[in-house]
C-alpha positions in Angstrom: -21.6 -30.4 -14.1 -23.4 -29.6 -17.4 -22.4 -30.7 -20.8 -23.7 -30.3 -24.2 -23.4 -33.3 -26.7 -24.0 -32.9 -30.5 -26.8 -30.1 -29.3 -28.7 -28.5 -32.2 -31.9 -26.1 -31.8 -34.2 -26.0 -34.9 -37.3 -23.7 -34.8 -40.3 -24.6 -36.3 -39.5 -22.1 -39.4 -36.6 -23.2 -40.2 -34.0 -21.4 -37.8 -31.2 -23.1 -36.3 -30.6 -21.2 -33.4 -27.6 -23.8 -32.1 -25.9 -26.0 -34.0 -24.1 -29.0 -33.1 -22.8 -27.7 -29.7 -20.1 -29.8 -28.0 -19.4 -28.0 -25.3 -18.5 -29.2 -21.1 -19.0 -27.0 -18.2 -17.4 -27.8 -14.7 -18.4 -27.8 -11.6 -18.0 -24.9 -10.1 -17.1 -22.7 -12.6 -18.4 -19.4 -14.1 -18.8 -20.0 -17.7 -19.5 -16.9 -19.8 -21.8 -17.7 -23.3 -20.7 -14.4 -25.6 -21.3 -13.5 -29.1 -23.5 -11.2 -31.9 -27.0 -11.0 -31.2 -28.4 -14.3 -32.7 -26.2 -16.3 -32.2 -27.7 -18.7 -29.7 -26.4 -17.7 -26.3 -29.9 -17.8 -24.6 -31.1 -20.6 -26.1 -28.2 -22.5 -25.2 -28.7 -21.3 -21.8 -32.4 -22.0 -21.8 -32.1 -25.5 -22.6 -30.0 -26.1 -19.7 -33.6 -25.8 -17.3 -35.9 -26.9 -20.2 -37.2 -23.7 -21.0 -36.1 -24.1 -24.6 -36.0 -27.8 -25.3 -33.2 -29.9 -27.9 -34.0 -30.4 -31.3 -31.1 -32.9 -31.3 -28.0 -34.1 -29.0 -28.3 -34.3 -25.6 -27.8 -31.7 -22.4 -27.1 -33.3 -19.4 -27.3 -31.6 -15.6 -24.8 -33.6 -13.7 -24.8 -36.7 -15.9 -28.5 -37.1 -15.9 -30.6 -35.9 -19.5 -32.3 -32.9 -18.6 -35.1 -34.3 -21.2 -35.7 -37.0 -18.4 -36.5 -35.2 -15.9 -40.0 -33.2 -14.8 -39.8 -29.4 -15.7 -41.1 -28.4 -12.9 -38.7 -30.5 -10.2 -35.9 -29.4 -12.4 -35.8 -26.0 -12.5 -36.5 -25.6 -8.8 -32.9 -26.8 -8.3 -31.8 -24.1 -10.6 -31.1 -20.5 -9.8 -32.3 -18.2 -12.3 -31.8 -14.9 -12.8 -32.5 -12.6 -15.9 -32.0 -9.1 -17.0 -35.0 -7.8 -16.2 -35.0 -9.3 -12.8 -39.3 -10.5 -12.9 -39.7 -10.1 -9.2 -43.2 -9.9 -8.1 -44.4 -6.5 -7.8 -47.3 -7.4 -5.2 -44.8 -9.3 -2.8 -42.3 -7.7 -0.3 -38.7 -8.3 -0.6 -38.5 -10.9 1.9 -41.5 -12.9 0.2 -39.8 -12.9 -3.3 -36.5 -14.5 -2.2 -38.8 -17.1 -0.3 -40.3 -17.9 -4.0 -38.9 -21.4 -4.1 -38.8 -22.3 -0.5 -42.5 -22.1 -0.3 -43.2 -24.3 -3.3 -41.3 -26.7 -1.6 -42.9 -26.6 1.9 -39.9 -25.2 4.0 -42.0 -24.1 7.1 -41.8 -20.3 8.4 -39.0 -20.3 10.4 -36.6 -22.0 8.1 -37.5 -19.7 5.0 -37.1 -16.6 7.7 -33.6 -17.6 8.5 -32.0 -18.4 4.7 -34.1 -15.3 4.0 -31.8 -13.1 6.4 -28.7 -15.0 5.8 -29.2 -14.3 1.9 -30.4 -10.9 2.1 -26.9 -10.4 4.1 -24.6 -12.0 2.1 -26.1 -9.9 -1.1 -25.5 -6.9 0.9 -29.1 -5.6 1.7 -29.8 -4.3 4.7 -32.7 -5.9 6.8 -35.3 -3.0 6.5 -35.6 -3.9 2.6 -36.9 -6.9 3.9 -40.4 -5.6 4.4 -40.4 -3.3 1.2 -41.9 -3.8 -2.2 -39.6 -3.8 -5.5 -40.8 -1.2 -6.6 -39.2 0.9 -3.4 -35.8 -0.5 -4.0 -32.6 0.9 -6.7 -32.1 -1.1 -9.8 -29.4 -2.1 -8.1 -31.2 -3.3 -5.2 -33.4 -5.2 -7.2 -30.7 -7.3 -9.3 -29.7 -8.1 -5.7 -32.7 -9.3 -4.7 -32.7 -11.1 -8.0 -29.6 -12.9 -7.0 -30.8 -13.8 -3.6 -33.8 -15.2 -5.0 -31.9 -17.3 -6.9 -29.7 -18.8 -4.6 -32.7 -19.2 -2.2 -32.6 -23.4 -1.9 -28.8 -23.4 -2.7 -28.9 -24.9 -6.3 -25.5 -25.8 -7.4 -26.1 -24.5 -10.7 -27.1 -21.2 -11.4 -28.1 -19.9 -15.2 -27.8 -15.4 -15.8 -29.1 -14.1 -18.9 -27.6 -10.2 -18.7 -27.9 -10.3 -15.3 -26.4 -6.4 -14.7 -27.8 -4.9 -18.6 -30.3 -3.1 -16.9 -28.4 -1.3 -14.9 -26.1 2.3 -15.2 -22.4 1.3 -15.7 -21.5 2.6 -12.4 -23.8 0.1 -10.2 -23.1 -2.4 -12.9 -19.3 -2.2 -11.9 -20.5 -3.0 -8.2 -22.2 -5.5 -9.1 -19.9 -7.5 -10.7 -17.6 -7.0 -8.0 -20.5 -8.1 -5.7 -21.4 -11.2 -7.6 -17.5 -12.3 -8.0 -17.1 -11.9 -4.1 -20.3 -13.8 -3.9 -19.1 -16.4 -6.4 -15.5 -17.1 -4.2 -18.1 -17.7 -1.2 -20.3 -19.8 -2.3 -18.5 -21.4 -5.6 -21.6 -22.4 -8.1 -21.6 -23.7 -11.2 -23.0 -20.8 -13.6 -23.8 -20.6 -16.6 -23.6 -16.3 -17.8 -24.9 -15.3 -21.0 -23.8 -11.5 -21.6 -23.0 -10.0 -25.3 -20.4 -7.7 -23.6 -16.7 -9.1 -24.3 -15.4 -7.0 -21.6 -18.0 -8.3 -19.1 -16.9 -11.6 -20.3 -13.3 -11.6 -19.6 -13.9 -10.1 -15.9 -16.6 -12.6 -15.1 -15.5 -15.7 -17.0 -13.5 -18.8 -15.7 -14.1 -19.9 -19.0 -15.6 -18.1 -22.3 -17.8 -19.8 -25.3 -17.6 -17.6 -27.8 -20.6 -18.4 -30.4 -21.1 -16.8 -33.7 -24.3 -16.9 -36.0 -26.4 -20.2 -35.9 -25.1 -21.0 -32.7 -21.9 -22.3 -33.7 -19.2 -22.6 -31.1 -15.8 -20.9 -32.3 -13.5 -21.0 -29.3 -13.9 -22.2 -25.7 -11.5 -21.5 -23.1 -10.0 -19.7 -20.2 -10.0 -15.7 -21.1 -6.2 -15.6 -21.4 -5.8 -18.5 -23.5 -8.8 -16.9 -25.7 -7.0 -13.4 -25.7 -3.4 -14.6 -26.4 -4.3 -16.6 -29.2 -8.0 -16.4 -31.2 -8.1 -19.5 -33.5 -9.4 -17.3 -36.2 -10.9 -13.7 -37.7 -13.9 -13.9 -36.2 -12.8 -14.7 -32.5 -9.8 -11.9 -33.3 -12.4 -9.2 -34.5 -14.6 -10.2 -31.3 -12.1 -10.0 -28.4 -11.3 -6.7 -30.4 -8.2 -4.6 -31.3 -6.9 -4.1 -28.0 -6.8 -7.5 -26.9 -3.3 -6.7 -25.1 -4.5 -4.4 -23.0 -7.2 -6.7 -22.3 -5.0 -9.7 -21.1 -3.3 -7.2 -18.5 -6.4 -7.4 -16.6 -5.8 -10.9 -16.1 -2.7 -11.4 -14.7 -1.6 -10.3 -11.5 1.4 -8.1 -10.3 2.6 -11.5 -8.7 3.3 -13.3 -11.8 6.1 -10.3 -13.1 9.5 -10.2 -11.3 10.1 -6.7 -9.6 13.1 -4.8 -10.7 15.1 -3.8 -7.5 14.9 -0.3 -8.6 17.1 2.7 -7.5 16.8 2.8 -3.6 18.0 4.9 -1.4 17.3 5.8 2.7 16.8 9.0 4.1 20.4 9.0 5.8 22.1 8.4 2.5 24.2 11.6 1.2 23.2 13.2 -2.0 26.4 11.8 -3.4 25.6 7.9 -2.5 21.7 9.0 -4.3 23.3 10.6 -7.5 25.4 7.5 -7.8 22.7 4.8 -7.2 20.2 6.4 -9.4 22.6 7.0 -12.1 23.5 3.3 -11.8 19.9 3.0 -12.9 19.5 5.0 -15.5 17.7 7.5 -14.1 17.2 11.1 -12.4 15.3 9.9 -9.5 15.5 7.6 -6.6 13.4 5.3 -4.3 13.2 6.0 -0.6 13.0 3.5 1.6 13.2 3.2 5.4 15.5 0.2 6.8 18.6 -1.6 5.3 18.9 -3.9 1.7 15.6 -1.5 0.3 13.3 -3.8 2.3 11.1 -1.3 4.8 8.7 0.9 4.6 8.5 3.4 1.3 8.6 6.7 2.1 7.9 8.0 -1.2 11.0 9.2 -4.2 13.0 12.0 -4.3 14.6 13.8 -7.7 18.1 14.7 -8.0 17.7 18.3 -9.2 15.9 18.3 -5.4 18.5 17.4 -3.2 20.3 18.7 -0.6 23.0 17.3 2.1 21.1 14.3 2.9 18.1 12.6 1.6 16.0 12.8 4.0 16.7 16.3 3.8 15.5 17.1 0.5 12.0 17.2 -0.8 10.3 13.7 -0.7 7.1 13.1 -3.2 4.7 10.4 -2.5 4.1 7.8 -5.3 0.5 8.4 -5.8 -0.5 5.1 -7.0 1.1 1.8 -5.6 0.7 -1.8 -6.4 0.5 -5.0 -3.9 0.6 -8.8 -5.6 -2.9 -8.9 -6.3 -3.5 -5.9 -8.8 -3.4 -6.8 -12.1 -1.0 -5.1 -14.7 -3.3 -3.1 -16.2 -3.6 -1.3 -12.6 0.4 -1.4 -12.8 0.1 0.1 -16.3 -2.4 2.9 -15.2 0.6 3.5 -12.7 2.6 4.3 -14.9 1.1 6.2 -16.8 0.2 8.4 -14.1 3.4 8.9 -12.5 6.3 11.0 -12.9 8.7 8.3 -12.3 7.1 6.6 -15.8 7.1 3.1 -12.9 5.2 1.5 -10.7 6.4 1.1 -7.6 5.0 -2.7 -5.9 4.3 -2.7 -2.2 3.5 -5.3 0.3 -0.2 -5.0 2.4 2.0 -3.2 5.2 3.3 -0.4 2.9 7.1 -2.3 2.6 9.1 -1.3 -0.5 8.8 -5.0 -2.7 10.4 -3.3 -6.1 9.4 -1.2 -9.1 7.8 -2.8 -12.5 8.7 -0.9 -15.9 6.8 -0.4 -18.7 9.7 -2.9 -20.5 8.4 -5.5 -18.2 5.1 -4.9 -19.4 5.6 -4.8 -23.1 7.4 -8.3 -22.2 4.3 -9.5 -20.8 2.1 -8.5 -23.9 4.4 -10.2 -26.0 
């Protein structure tokens, strides 16, 4: 969808704020520009609507040069979002995110309806509609920033810091707001942000861009984690890239240990001797035969009495389903006084237990 071929930017005095970027973006992809202050991100961005223009090489918006096209035309079918949002303060909510729809002459009706389609797929309600930004939550307003954005439906969309303005709490539902958004409606988007951690959630694909604007690594965030091509991509991603890389990789991909189970009719005999087997002082309980029902929680053998399901049964606080990432498995862990996680299906049935051995595997 966009690529970047032999792209330098010289300033006037001298600064070379990108330097020979080679660089291809696909369609429909989130691609994440990160790096030091300086090092070219926005300008890269900014040359993809014509805002900052090529000194050199040649960006080109689905095959065509950007440099051949009128400004103005262009960056209509661009969404656009930036930091500090730049609604106008003098226009309702409603009129903002109609913005580009008017300059192009969509009659009334038409710019009401995307209006309250966008306005409900950003998740504000309808009586914001009416309001002024200035009557609206940061929060609110990146929102409306968003809508705005995706007002005509550009297949390309271009966010400089899009959520920087924002406390880290609403910035946390926002990215969860703009991923959801992004599985909906599948753009092609461009994401500058200097936060590495930001990066790796967001990113389908990271640039990672040191002084001068030269391009260091580009690639998915795993590849990127599990193997920086040098110092400076290592000292970037930062010290606890392992960690990091848990956050990427779901439950699914990690075979579940079978795990000491038990059901409530066993005796405490048959639990001693199947959690022994294990290695451990504990036992899964499980409801149904072969360890395949419902969990009912875990029960300790310095706790039991004739039968399991006599005894004293302890909930496992924190369970994991297929599509939680290790890290949630590790925080699991962590947490519980089993030292596992225990991996459950969306109905609550008993899938296995995942070990902090499996996990170290997994890192290494």
């Amino acid at each position: 969808m966009i690529s970047f071929d032999a792209v330098t930017k010289r300033f006037p005095d001298g600064t070379v704020a990108v330097d020979e970027l080679q660089l291809e973006i696909p369609d429909g992809e989130v691609v994440v520009l990160v790096g030091p202050s300086g090092c070219g991100k926005t300008t890269t961005m900014r040359m993809v609507n014509r805002m900052v223009e090529p000194t050199s090489g040649t960006v080109r918006l689905n095959g065509k040069d950007v440099m051949s096209q009128d400004p103005a035309t262009l960056r209509r079918g661009i969404g656009y979002v930036i930091q500090q949002i730049g609604l106008f303060p003098h226009r309702t909510i409603a009129d903002n995110i109609a913005t580009v729809p008017r300059l192009l002459g969509w009659d009334k009706r038409r710019m009401q309806g995307r209006v309250e389609a966008l306005m409900e797929l950003v998740g504000l309600p309808p009586e914001a509609a009416q309001r002024y930004p200035h009557q609206l939550s940061g929060g609110q307003r990146q929102r409306v920033g968003v809508a705005r954005a995706l007002a005509v439906d550009p297949p390309v969309m271009l966010m400089d810091e899009p959520f920087g303005a924002v406390d880290p709490i609403v910035r946390a539902r926002l990215q969860e707001e703009f991923l959801r958004l992004q599985r909906e409606v599948r753009k092609t988007i461009v994401f500058v942000t200097h936060d590495i951690d930001e990066a790796i959630l967001m990113g389908d694909r990271i640039a990672i861009l040191a002084q001068g604007g030269r391009l260091q690594q580009y690639g998915p965030p795993r590849e990127l984690l599990a193997d920086p091509v040098n110092d400076f991509v290592a000292s970037f991603l930062g010290a606890e890239r392992g960690l990091k890389r848990l956050a990427l990789i779901p439950v699914s991909e990690v075979t579940a240990e079978p795990g000491p189970v038990v059901s409530p009719d066993d005796t405490a005999e048959q639990a001693t001797q199947v959690a022994r087997s294990f290695g451990t002082d504990w036992a899964v309980v499980v409801d149904g035969a072969e360890g395949n029902g419902r969990l009912r929680g875990w029960v300790s053998l310095h706790e039991l009495e004739a039968t399991v399901g006599e005894s004293v049964l302890r909930p496992f606080a924190l369970q994991v389903r297929a599509t939680d990432s290790l890290r949630v498995a590790l925080n699991a862990m962590v947490t519980s006084r089993t030292g596992v996680a225990v991996r459950v299906d969306e109905e609550g049935r008993y899938q296995g237990i995942l070990t902090q051995e499996l996990i170290s595997k997994e890192i290494r």
